[in-house]
C-alpha positions in Angstrom: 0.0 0.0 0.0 1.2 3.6 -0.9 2.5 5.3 2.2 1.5 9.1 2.0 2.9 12.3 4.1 -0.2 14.1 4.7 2.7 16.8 6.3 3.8 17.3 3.0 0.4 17.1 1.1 -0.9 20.2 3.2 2.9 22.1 3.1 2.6 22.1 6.9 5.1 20.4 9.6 4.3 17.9 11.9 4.3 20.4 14.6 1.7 22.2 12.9 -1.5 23.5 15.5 -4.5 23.0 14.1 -5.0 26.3 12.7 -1.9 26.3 10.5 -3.3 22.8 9.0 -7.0 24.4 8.7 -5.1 27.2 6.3 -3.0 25.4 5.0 -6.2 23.0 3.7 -8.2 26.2 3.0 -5.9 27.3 0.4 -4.8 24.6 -1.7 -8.6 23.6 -1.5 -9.3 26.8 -3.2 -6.5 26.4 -5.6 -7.5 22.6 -6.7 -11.6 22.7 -6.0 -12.8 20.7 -9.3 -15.5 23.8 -9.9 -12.1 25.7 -10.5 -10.6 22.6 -12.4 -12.8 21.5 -15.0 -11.8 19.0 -16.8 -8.0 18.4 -15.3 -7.6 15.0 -13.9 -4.3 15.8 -12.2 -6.1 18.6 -10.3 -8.8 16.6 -9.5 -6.5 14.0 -7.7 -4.9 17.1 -5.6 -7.9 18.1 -4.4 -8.9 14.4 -3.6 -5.3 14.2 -2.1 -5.3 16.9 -0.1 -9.0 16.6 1.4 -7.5 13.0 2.7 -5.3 14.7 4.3 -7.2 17.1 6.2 -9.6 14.9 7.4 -6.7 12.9 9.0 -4.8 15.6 10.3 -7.4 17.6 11.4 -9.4 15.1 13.8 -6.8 14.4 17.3 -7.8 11.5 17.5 -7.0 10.4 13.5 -3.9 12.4 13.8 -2.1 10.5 16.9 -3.2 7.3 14.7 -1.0 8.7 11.5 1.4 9.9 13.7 2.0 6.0 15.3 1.3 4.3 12.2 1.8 6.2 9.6 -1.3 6.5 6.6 -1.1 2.7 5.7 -3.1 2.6 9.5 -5.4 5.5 8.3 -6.2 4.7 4.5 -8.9 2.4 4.1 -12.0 3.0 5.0 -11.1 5.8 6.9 -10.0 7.9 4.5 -11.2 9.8 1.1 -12.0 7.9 -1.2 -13.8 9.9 -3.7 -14.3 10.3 -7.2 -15.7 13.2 -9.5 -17.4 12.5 -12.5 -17.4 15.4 -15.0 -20.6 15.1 -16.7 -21.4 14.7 -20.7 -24.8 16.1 -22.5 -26.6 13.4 -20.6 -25.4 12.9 -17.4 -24.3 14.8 -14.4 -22.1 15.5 -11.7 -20.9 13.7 -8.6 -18.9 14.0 -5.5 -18.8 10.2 -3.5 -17.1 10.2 -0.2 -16.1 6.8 2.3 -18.6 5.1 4.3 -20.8 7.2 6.7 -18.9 5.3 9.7 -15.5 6.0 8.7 -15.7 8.7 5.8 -16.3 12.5 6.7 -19.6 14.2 5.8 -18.7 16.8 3.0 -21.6 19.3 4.4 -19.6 18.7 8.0 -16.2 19.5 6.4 -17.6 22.7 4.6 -18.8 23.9 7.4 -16.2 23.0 9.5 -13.4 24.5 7.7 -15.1 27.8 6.0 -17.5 28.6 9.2 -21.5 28.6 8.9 -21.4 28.8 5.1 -22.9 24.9 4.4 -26.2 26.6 6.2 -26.7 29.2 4.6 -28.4 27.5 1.5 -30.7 28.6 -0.6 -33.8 26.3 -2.4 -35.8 23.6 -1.2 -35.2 21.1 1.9 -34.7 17.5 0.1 -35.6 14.7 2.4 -34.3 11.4 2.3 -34.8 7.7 3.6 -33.6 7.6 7.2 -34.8 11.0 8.1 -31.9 12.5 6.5 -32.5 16.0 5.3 -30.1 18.5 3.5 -31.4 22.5 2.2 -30.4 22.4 -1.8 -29.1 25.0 -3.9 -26.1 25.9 -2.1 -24.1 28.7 -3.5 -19.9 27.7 -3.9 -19.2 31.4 -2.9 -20.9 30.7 0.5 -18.7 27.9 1.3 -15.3 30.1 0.6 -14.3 29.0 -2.5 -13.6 32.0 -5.0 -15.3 30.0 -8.1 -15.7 32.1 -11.1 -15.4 36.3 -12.7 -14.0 38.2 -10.3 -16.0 41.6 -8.8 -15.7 44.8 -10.8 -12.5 46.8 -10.3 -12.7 49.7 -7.4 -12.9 52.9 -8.6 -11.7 56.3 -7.1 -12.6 59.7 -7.5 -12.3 63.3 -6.2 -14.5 65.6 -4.1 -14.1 68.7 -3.3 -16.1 70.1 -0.3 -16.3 73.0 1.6 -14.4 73.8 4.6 -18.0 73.6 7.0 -19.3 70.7 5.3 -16.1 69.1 6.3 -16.2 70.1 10.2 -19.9 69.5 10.5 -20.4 66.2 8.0 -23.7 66.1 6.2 -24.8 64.6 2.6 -22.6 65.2 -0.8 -24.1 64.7 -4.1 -21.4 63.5 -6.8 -21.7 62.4 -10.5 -19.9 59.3 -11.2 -18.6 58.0 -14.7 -18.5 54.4 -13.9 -18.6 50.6 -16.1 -22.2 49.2 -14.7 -23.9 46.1 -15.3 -26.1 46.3 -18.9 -29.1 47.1 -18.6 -30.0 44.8 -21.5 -28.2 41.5 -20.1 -28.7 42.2 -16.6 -24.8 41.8 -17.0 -24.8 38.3 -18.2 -23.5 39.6 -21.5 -25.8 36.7 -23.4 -28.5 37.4 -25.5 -31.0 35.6 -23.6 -33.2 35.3 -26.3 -31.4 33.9 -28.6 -29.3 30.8 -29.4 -28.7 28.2 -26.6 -27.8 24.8 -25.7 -28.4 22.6 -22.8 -25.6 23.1 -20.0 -23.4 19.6 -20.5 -22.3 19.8 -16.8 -26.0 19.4 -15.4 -27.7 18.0 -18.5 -30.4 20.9 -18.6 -31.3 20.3 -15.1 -29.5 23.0 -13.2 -28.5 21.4 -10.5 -25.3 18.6 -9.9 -26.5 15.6 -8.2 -23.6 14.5 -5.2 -23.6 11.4 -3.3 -22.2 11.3 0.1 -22.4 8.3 2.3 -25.0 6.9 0.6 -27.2 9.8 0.8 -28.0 11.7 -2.7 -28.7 15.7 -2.4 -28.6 18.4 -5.4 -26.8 21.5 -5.6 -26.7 24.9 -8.0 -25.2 23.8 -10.8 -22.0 26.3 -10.9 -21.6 26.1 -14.9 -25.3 27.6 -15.7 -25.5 29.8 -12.4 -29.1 26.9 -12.1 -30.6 27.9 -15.9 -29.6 24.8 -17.4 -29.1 26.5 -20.1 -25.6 27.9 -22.4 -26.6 31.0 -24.1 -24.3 31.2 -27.0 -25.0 34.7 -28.6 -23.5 37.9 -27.2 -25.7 40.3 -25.9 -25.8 43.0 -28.8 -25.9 46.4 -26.5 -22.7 45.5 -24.8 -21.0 43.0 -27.0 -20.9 40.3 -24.2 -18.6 42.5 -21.7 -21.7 42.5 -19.5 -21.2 46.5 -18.8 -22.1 49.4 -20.0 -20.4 53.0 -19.4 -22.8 55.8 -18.0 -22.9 58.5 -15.2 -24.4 57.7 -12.3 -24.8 60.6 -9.5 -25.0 59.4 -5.8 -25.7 60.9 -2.0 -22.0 60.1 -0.4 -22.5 60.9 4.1 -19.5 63.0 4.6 -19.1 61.8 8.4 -18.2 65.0 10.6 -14.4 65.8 10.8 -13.1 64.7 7.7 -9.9 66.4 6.8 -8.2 67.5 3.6 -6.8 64.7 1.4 -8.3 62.4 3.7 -10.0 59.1 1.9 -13.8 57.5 1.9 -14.6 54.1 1.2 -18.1 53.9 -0.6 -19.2 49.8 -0.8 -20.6 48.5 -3.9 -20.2 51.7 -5.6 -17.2 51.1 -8.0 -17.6 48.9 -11.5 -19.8 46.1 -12.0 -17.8 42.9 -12.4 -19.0 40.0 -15.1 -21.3 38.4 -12.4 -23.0 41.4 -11.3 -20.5 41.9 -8.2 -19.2 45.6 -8.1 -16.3 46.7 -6.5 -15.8 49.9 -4.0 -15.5 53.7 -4.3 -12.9 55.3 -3.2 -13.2 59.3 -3.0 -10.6 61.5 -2.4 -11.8 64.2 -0.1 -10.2 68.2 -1.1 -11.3 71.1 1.4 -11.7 74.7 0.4 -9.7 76.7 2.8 -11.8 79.1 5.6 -11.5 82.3 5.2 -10.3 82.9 8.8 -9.9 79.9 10.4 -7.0 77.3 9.7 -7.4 73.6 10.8 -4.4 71.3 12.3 -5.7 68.6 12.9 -8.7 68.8 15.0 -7.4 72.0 16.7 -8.3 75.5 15.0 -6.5 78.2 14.5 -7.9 82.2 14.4 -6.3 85.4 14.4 -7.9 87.8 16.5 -7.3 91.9 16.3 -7.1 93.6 19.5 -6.6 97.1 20.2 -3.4 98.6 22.5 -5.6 99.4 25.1 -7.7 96.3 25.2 -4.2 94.0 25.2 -2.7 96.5 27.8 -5.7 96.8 30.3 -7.7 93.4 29.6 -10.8 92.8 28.2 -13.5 90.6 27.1 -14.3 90.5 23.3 -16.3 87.9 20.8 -14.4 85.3 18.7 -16.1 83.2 15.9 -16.1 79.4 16.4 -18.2 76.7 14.5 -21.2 77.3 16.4 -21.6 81.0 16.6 -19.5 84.0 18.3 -18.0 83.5 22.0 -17.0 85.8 24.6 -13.3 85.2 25.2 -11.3 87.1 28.2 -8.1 89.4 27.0 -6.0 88.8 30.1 -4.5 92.2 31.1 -0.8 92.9 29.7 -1.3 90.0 26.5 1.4 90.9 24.0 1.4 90.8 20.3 1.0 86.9 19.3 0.0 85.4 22.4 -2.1 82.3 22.2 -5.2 81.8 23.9 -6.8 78.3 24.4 -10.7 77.8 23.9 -11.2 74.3 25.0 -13.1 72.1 23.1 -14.3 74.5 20.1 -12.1 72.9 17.5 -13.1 70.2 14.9 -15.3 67.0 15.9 -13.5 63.8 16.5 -14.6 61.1 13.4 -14.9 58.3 15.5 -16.7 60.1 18.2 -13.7 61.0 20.4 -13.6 64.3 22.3 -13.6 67.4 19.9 -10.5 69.1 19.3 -9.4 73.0 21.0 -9.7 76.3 19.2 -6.7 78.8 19.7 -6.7 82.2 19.8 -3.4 84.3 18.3 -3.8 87.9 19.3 -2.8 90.9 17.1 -2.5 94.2 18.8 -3.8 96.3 15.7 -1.8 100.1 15.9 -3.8 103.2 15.0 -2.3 104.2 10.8 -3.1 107.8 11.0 -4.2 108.6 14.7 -5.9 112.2 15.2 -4.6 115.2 17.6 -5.9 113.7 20.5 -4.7 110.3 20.2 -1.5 111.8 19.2 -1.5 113.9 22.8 -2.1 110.5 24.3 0.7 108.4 23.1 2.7 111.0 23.9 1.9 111.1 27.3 2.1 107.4 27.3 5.9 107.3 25.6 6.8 110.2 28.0 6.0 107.7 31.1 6.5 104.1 29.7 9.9 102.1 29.9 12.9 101.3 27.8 11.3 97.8 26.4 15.0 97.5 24.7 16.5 98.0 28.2 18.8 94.5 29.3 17.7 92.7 26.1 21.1 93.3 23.9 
């Protein structure tokens, strides 16, 4: 009997947890699954090969076994021992596992190794004899395999917005020119109504019968998407691309915060792939600068004038912030440039932290062309002030 290393069939050491071995399976799996395969014997045997192996490797009990006796002590009826039969124009597809005893429920290993997917079927409930019952019409995709077209590519674009709508957030209209699914073909890219022929994988049917342990059940058939039919013309408005170029103008939520170059993603709202999937949007966000206030951050920035007498003597004087005018206190003797701190007026946190602070930079504002009397005042005032210069150099 052929001795196998079921190490080396997964790409995994024989210290591997059970996690690494679960990867490990999930990937080749994907790589070799005969939906991807149609048609190649020697991937068909991989995948075979490789399932063998996980179900050794990942049950304790199994795996101690292989370790002691190697997988002449597994092999047998405890292990795969499947075959695939690719159907012609008048049969159909099959998956056979062991014995229920030994052998390993395919549902079971589905859901076992890519989560709840194996329940979440879609179609009728089939019933068997024994009781047995299994919901047809699963979908590949829901099981983890990547089978078929790819989704459509992500798109990005720019916005530009202005400097309140970014600090408050609120609703953006923009006008897309994106590839969407034909509206003729429903993104098919058939004519589906014209020329077909019977789907050869299902005979017509649309669905696959499988057989495992005995007990028959019917899934979508993957080649027909369930039609049973091949539609063999090209959809005339697209040529068979299955999209179509056109402008599209959506609501984007600009959440509160958002700062210059910043980026939004926008699911679903990119191109439309062959099978209807459509990738994301990605918009690049450009703010119109404030006319008075400057943003770092989520802190603010303002320049505020004050007179000589008000930065000399102190006073209390409104500021703008982003929700209306506040009274601010001039401490007596503030010099040209000083910053004041207004906690908590700056720019909203995005993920609903605490807002950011608002500083104040004061600018004593000196008279151009002051009259007689303020003339005879700052006069009197240079008269009795100091030397500012005095010590300094």
């Amino acid at each position: 009997m052929k001795s196998t290393d079921y190490y080396k069939v997964l790409g995994v050491s024989k210290s591997a947890t059970q996690d690494e071995i679960k990867k490990a399976y999930k990937r080749l799996a994907k790589r070799y699954h005969p939906d991807r395969n149609q048609g190649d014997k020697a991937a068909e045997n991989r995948f075979k090969e490789i399932s063998e192996a996980y179900q050794c490797l990942s049950d304790p009990e199994k795996r101690t076994q292989y370790d002691r006796f190697g997988s002449a002590g597994f092999q047998g009826d405890a292990g795969f021992r499947g075959r695939t039969q690719n159907a012609g124009a008048g049969g159909y597809s099959t998956w056979t596992t062991g014995s229920a005893e030994h052998g390993f429920d395919l549902k079971d290993l589905f859901s076992q190794i890519f989560g709840g997917g194996a329940g979440k079927t879609r179609g009728r409930t089939e019933r068997f004899s024994g009781g047995s019952s299994f919901e047809t019409g699963y979908d590949p995709h829901d099981f983890g395999f990547d089978i078929g077209p790819e989704r459509g590519r992500d798109v990005e674009a720019d916005v530009t917005i202005r400097f309140e709508d970014a600090i408050r957030g609120g609703t953006h209209r923009i006008s897309l020119q994106r590839n969407g699914a034909c509206s003729a073909c429903g993104g098919t890219g058939t004519n589906q109504s014209g020329k077909w022929t019977a789907c050869g994988a299902c005979a017509g049917t649309g669905r696959m019968r499988v057989a495992n342990a005995g007990t028959d059940f019917k899934i979508v058939c993957n080649a027909c998407g369930g039609q049973g039919r091949i539609y063999t013309d090209p959809c005339p408005s697209c040529g068979g691309t299955g999209r179509s170029a056109g402008t599209e103008t959506i609501s984007v939520k600009i959440p509160p915060g958002v700062d210059n170059g910043g980026r939004l993603r926008i699911p679903g709202k990119g191109e439309v792939g062959p099978d209807g999937r459509a990738g994301d949007l990605f918009l690049r966000i450009h703010v119109t600068p404030h006319r008075y206030f400057r943003r770092e951050g989520k802190d603010l920035h303002v320049d505020l004038p004050v007179t000589i007498s008000e930065a000399a003597l102190g006073a209390k004087v409104e500021v703008p912030t982003l929700n209306g005018k506040a009274m601010l206190t001039i401490p007596a003797g503030t010099q040209c440039g000083s910053k004041l701190r207004m906690k908590g007026k700056g720019v909203p946190d995005p993920k609903g932290g605490a807002p950011g602070d608002m500083y104040v930079h004061t600018q004593i504002v000196i008279p151009k062309r002051p009259d007689a009397k303020l003339k005879k005042i700052f006069e009197e005032l240079k008269r009795i002030e100091g030397e500012p210069r005095a010590g300094k150099f």
